[in-house]
VMD Tcl script that builds the backbone (N, CA, C; Angstrom):
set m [mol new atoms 414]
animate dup $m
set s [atomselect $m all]
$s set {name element resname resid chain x y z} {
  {N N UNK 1 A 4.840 -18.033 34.300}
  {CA C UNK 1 A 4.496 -17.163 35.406}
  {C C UNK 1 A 5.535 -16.047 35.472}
  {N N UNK 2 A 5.375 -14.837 35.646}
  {CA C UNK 2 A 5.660 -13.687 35.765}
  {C C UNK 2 A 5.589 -13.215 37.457}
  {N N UNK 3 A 7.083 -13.132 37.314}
  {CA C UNK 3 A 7.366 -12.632 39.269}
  {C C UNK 3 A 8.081 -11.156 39.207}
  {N N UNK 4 A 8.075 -10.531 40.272}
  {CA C UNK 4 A 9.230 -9.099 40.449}
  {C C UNK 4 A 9.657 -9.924 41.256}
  {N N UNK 5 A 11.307 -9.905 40.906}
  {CA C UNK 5 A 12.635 -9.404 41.966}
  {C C UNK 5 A 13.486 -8.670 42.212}
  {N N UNK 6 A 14.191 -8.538 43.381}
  {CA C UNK 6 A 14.780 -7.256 43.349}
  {C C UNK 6 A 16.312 -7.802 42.982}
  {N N UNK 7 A 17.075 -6.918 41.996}
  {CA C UNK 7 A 18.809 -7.757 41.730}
  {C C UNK 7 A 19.210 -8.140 43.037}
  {N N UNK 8 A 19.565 -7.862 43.669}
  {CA C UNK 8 A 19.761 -8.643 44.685}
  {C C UNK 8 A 19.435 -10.491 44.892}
  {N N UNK 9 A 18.531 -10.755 44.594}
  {CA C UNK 9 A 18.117 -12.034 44.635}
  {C C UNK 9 A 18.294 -12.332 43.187}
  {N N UNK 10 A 18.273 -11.792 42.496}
  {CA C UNK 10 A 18.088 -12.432 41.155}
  {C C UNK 10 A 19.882 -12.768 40.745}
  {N N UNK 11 A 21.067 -11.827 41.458}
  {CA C UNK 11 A 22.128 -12.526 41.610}
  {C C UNK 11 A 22.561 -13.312 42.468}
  {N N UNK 12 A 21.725 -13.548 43.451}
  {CA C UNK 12 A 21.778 -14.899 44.940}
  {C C UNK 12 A 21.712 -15.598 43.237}
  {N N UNK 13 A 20.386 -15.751 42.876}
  {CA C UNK 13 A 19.786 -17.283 41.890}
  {C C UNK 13 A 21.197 -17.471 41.099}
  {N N UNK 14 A 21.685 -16.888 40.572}
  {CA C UNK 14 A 22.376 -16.854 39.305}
  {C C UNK 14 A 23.655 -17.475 40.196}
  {N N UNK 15 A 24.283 -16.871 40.767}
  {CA C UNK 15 A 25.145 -17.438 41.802}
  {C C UNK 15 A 24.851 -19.129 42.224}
  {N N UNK 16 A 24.014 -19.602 42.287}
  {CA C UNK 16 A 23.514 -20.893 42.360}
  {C C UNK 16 A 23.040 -21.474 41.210}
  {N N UNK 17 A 22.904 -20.631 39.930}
  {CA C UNK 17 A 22.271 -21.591 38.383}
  {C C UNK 17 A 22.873 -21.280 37.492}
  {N N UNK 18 A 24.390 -20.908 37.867}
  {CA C UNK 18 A 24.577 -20.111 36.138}
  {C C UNK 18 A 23.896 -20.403 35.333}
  {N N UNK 19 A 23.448 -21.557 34.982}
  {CA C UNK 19 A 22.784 -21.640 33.451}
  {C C UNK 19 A 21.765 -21.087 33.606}
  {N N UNK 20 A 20.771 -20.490 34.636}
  {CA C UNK 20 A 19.534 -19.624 34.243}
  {C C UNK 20 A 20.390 -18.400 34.265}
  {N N UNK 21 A 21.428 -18.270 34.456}
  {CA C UNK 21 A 22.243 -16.644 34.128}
  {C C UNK 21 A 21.901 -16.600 32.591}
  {N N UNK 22 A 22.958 -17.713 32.397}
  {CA C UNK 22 A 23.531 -18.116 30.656}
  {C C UNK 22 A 22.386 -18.115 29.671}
  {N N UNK 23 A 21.185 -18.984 30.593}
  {CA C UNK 23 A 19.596 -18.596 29.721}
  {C C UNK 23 A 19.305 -17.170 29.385}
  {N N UNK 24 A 19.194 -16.631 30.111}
  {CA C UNK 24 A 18.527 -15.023 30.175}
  {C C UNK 24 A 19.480 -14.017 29.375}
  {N N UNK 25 A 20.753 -14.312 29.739}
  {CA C UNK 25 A 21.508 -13.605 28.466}
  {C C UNK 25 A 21.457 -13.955 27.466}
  {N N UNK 26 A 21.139 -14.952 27.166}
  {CA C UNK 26 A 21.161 -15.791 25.692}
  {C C UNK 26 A 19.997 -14.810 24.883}
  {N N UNK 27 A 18.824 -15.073 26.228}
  {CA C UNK 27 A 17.632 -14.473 25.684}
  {C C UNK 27 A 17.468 -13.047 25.242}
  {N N UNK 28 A 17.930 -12.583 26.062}
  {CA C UNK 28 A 18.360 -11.170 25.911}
  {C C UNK 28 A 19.143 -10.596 24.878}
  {N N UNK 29 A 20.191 -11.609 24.226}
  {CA C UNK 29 A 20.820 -10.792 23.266}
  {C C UNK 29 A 19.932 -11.048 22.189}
  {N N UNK 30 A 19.286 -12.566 21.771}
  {CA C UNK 30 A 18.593 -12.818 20.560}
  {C C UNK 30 A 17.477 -11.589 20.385}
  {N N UNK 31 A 16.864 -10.976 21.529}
  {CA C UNK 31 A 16.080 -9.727 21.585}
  {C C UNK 31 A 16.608 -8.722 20.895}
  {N N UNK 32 A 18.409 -8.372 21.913}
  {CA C UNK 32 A 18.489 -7.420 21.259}
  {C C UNK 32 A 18.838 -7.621 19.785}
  {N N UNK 33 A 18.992 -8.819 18.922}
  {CA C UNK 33 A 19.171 -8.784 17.235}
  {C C UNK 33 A 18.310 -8.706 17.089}
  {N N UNK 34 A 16.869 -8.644 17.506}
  {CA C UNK 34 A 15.030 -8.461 16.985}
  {C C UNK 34 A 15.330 -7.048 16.521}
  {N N UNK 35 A 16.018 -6.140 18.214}
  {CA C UNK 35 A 15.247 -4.572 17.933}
  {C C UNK 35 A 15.977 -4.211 16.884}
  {N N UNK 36 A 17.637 -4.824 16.606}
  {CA C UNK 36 A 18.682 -3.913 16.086}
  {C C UNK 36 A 17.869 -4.266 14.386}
  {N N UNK 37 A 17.543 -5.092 14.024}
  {CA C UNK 37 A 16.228 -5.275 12.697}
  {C C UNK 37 A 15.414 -4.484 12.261}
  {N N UNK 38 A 14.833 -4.260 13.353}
  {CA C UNK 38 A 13.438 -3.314 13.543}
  {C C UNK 38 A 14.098 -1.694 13.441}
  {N N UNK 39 A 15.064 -1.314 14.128}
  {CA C UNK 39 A 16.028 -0.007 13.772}
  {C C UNK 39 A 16.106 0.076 12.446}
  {N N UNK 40 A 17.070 -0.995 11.593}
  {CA C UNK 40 A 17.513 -0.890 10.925}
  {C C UNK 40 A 16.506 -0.662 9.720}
  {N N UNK 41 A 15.078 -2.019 9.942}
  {CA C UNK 41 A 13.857 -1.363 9.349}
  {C C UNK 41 A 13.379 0.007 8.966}
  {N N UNK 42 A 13.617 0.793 9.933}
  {CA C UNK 42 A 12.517 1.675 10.118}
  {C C UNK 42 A 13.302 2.843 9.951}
  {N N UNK 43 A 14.662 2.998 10.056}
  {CA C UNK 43 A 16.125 3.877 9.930}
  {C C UNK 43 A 16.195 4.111 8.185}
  {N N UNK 44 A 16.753 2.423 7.643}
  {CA C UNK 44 A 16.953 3.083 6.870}
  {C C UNK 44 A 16.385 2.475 5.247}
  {N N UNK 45 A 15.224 1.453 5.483}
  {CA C UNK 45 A 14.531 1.597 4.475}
  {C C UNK 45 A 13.437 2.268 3.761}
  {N N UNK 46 A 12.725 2.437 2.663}
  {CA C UNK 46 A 11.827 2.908 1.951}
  {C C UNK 46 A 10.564 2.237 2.295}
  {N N UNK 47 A 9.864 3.263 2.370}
  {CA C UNK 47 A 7.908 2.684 3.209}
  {C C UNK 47 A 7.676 1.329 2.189}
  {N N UNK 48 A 8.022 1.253 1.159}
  {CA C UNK 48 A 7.577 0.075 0.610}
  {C C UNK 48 A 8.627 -1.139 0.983}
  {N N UNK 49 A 9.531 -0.957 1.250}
  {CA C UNK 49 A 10.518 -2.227 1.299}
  {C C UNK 49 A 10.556 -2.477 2.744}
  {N N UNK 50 A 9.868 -1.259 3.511}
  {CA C UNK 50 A 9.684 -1.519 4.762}
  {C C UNK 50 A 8.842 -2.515 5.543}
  {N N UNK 51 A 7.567 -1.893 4.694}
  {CA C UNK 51 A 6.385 -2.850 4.804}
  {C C UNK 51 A 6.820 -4.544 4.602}
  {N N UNK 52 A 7.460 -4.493 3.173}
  {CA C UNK 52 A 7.442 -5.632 2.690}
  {C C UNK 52 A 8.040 -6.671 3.794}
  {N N UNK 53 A 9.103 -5.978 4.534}
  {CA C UNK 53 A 10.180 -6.519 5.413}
  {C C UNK 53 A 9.250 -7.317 6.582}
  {N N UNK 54 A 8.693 -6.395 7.124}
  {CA C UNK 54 A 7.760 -6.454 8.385}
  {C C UNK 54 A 7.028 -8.517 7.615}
  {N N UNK 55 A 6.244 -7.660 6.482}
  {CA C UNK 55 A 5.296 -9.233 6.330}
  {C C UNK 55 A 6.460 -10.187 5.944}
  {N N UNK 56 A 7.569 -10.388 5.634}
  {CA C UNK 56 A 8.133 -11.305 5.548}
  {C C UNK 56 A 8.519 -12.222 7.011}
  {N N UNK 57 A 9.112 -10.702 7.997}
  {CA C UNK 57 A 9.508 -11.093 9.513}
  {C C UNK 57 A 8.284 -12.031 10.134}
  {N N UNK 58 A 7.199 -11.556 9.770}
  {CA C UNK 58 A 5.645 -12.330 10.579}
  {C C UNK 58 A 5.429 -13.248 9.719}
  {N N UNK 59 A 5.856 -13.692 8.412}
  {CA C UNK 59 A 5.916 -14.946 7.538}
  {C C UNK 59 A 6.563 -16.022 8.037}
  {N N UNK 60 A 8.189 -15.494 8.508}
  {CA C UNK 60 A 8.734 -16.424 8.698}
  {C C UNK 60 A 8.503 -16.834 10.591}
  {N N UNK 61 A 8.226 -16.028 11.103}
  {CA C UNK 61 A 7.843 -16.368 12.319}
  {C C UNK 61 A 6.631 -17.506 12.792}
  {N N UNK 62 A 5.724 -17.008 12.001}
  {CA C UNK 62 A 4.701 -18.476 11.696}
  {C C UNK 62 A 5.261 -19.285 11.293}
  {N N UNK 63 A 6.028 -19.806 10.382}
  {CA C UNK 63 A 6.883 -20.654 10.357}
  {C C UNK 63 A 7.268 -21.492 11.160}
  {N N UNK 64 A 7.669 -20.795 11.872}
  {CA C UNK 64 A 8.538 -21.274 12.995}
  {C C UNK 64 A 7.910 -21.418 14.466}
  {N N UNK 65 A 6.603 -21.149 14.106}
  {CA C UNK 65 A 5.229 -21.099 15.689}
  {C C UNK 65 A 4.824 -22.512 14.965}
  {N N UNK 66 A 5.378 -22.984 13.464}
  {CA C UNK 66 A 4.392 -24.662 12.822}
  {C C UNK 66 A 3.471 -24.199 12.091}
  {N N UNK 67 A 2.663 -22.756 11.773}
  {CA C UNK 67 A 1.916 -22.899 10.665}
  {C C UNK 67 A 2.306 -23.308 9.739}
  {N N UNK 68 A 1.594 -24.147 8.404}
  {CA C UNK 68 A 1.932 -24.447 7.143}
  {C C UNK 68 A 1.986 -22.609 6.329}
  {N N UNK 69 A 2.721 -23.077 5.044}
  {CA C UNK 69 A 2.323 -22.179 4.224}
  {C C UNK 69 A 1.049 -21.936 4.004}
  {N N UNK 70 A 0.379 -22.155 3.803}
  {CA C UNK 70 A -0.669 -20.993 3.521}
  {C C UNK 70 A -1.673 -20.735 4.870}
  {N N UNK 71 A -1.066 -20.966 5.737}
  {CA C UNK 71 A -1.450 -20.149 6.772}
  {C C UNK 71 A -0.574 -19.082 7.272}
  {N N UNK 72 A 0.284 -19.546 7.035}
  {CA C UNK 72 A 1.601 -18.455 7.043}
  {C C UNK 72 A 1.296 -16.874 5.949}
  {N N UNK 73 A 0.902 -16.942 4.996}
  {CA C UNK 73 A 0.640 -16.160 4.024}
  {C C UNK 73 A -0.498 -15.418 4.532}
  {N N UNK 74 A -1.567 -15.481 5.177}
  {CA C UNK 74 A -2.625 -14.866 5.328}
  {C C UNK 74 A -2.419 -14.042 6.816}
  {N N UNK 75 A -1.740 -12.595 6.917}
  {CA C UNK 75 A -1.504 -11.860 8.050}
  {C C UNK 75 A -2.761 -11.433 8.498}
  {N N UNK 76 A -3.379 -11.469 9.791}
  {CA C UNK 76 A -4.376 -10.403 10.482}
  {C C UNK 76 A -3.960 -9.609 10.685}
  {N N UNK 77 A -3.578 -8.716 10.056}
  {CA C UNK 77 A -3.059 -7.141 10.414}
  {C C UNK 77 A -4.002 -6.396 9.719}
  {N N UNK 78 A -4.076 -5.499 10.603}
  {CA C UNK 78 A -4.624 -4.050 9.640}
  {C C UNK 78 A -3.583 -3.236 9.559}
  {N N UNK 79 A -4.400 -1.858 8.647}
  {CA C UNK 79 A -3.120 -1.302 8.365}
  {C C UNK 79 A -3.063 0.051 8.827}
  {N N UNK 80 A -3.510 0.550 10.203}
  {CA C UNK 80 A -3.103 0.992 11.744}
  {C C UNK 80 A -2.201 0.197 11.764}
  {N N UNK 81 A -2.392 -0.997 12.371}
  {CA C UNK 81 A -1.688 -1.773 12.713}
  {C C UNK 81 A -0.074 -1.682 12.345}
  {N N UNK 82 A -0.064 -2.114 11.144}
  {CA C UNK 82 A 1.179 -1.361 10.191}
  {C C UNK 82 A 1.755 -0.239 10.012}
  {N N UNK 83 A 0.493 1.106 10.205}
  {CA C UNK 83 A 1.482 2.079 10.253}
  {C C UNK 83 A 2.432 2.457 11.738}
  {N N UNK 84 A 1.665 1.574 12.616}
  {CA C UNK 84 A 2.248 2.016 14.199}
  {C C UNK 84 A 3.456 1.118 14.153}
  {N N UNK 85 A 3.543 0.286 13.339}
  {CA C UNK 85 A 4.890 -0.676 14.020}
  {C C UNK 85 A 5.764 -0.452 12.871}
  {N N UNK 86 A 5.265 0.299 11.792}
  {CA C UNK 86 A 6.321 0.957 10.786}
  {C C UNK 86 A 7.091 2.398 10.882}
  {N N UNK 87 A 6.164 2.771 12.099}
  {CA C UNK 87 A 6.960 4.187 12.090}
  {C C UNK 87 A 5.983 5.314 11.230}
  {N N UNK 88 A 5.011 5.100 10.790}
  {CA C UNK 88 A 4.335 5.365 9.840}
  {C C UNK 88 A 3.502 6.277 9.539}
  {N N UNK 89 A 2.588 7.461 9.091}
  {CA C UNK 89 A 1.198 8.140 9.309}
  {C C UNK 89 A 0.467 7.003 8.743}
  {N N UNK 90 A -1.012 6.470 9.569}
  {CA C UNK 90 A -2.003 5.755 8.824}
  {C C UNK 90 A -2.006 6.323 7.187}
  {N N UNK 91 A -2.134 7.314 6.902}
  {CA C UNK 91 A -1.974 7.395 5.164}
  {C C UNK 91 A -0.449 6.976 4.049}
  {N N UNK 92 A 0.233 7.018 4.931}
  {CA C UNK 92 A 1.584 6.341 4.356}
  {C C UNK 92 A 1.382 5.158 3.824}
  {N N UNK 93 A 0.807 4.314 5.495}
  {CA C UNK 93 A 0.658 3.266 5.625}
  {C C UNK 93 A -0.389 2.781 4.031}
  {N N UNK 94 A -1.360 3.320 4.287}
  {CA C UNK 94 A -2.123 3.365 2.906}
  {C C UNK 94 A -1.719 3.289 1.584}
  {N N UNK 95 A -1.196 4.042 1.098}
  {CA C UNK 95 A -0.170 4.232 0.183}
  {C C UNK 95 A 0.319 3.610 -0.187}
  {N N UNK 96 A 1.290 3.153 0.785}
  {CA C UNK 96 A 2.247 1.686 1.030}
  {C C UNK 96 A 1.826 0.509 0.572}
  {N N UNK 97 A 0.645 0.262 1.588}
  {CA C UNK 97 A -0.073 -0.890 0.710}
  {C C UNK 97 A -1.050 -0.818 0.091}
  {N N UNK 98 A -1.472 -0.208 -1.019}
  {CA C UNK 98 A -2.107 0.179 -2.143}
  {C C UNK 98 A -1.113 -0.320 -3.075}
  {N N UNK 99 A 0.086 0.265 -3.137}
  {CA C UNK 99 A 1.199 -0.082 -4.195}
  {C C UNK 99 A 1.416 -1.218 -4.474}
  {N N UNK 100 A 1.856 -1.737 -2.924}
  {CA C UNK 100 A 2.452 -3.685 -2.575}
  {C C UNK 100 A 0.952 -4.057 -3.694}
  {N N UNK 101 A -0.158 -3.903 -3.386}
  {CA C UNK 101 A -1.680 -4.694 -3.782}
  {C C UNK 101 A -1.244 -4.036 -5.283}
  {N N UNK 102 A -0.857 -3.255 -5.897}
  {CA C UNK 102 A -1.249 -2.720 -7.343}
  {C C UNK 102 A 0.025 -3.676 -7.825}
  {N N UNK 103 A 1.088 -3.917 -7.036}
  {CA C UNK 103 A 2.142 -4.829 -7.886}
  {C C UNK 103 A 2.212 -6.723 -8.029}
  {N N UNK 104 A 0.445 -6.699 -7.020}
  {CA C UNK 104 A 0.482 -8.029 -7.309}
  {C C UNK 104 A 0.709 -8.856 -6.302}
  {N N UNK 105 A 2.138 -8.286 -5.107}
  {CA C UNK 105 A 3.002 -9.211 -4.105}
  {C C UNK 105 A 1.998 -9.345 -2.610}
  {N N UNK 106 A 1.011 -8.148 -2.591}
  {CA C UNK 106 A -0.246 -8.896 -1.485}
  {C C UNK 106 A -1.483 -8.399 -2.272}
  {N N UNK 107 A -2.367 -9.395 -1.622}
  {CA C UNK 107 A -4.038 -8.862 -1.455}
  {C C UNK 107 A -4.606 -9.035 -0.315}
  {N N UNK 108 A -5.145 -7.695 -0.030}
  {CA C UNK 108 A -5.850 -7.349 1.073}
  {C C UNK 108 A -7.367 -8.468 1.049}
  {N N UNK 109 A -7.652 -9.097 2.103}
  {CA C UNK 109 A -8.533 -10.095 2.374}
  {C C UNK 109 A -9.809 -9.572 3.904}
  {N N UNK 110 A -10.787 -9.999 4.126}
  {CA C UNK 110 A -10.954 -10.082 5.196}
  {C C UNK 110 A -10.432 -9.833 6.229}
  {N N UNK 111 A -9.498 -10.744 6.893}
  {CA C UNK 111 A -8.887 -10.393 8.162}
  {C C UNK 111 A -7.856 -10.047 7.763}
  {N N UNK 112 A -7.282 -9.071 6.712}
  {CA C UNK 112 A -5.526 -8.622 7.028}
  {C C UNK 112 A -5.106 -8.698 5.708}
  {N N UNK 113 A -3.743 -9.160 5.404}
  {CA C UNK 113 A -3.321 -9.243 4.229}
  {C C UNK 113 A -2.919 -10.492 3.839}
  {N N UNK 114 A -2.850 -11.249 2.597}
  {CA C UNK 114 A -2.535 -11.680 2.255}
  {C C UNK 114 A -0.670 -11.573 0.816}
  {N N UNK 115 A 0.477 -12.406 1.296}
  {CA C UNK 115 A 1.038 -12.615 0.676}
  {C C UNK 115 A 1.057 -13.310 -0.660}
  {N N UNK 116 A 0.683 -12.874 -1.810}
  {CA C UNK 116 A 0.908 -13.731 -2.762}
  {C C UNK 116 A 2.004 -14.630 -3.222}
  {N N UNK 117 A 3.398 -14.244 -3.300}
  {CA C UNK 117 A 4.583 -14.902 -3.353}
  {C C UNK 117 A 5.456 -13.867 -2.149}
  {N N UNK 118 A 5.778 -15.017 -1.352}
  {CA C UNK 118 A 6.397 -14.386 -0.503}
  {C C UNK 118 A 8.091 -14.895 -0.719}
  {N N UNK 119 A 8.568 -15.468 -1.625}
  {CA C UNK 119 A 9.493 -15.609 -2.101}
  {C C UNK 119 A 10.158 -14.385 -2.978}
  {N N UNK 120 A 9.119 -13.854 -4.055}
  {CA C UNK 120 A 9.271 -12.384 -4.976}
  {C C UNK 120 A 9.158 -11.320 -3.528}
  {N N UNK 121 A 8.431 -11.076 -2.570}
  {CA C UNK 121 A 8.231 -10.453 -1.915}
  {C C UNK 121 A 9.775 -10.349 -0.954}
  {N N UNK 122 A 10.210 -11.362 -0.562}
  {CA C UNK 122 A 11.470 -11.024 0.300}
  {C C UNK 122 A 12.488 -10.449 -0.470}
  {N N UNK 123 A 12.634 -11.056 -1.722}
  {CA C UNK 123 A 13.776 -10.666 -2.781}
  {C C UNK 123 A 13.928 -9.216 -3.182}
  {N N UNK 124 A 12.353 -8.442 -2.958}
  {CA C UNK 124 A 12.351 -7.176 -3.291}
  {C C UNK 124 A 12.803 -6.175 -1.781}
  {N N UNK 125 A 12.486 -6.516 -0.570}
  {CA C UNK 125 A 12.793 -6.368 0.375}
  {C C UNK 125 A 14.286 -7.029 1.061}
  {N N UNK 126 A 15.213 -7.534 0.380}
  {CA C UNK 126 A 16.341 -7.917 0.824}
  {C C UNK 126 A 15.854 -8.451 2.024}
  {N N UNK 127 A 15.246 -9.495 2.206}
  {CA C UNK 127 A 14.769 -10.215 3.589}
  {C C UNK 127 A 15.645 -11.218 3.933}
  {N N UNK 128 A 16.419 -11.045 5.204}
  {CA C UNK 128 A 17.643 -11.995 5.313}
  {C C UNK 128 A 17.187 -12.512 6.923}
  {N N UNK 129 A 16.981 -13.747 6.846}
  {CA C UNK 129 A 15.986 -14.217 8.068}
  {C C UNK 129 A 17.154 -14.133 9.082}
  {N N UNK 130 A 18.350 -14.413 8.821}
  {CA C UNK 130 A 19.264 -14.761 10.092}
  {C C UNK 130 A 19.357 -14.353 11.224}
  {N N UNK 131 A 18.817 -12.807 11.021}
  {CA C UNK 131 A 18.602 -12.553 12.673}
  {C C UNK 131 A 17.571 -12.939 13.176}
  {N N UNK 132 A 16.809 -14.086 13.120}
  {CA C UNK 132 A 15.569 -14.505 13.569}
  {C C UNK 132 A 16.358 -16.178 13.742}
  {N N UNK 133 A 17.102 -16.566 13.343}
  {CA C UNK 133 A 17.801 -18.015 13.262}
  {C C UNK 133 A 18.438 -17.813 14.541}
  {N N UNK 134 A 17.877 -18.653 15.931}
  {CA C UNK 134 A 18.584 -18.302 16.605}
  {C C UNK 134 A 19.380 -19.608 16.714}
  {N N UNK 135 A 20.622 -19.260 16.899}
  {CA C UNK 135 A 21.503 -20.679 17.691}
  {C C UNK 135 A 21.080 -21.348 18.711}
  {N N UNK 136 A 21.541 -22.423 18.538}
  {CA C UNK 136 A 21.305 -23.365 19.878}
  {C C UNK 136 A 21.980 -22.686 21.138}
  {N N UNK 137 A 21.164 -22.734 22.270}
  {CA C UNK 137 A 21.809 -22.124 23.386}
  {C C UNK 137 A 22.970 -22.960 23.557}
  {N N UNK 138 A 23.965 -22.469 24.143}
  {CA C UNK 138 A 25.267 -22.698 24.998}
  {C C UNK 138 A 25.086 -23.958 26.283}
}
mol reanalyze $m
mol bondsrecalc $m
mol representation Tube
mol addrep $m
């Protein structure tokens, strides 16, 4: 459930729970290592290693929601979809994955894309999950 409060009360609570303080910052910073990813994505890699990055990030995230592998491998994305969260023109986006599909590492399916080896696929994208590993809270 989703409430508005005004700070005021939300430091009464905290004042009485630190640990829902200690929660929410926790939460908050693991966020901010999401966006500082997604910067760093979109800053300072190449449309192809970009892309690649993105389907690895939503690889390993299923993962970690309990899909098996090969449900993990099969993205519903289109590729709007991709060019808006890449930073992208829809024809980039195109481009982009035309190439990924001509080198083998996805095929475009029905609903989205498919990863063929998403092992060759991270390696070409320097995919380093750790900012997605979050620690055990405090």
């Amino acid at each position: 459930k989703v409430q508005r409060f005004s700070p005021g009360k939300a430091l009464n609570l905290f004042s009485h729970a630190p640990r829902m303080a200690l929660a929410l910052s926790w939460l908050a910073a693991q966020a901010e290592r999401q966006l500082d990813e997604q910067i760093v994505r979109i800053g300072r890699r190449q449309a192809r290693e970009r892309m690649a990055h993105l389907f690895m990030e939503l690889y390993f995230r299923l993962g970690r929601a309990g899909f098996d592998d090969s449900e993990r491998r099969n993205l519903p994305i289109t590729q709007l979809q991709l060019a808006d969260a890449l930073g992208m023109s829809p024809v980039h986006a195109h481009r982009t994955y035309r190439e990924l599909c001509k080198e083998q590492l996805i095929t475009r399916h029905e609903n989205g894309v498919r990863l063929n080896d998403p092992a060759i696929l991270g390696q070409m994208c320097g995919f380093d999950k750790g900012y997605l590993d979050f620690p055990d809270m405090p």
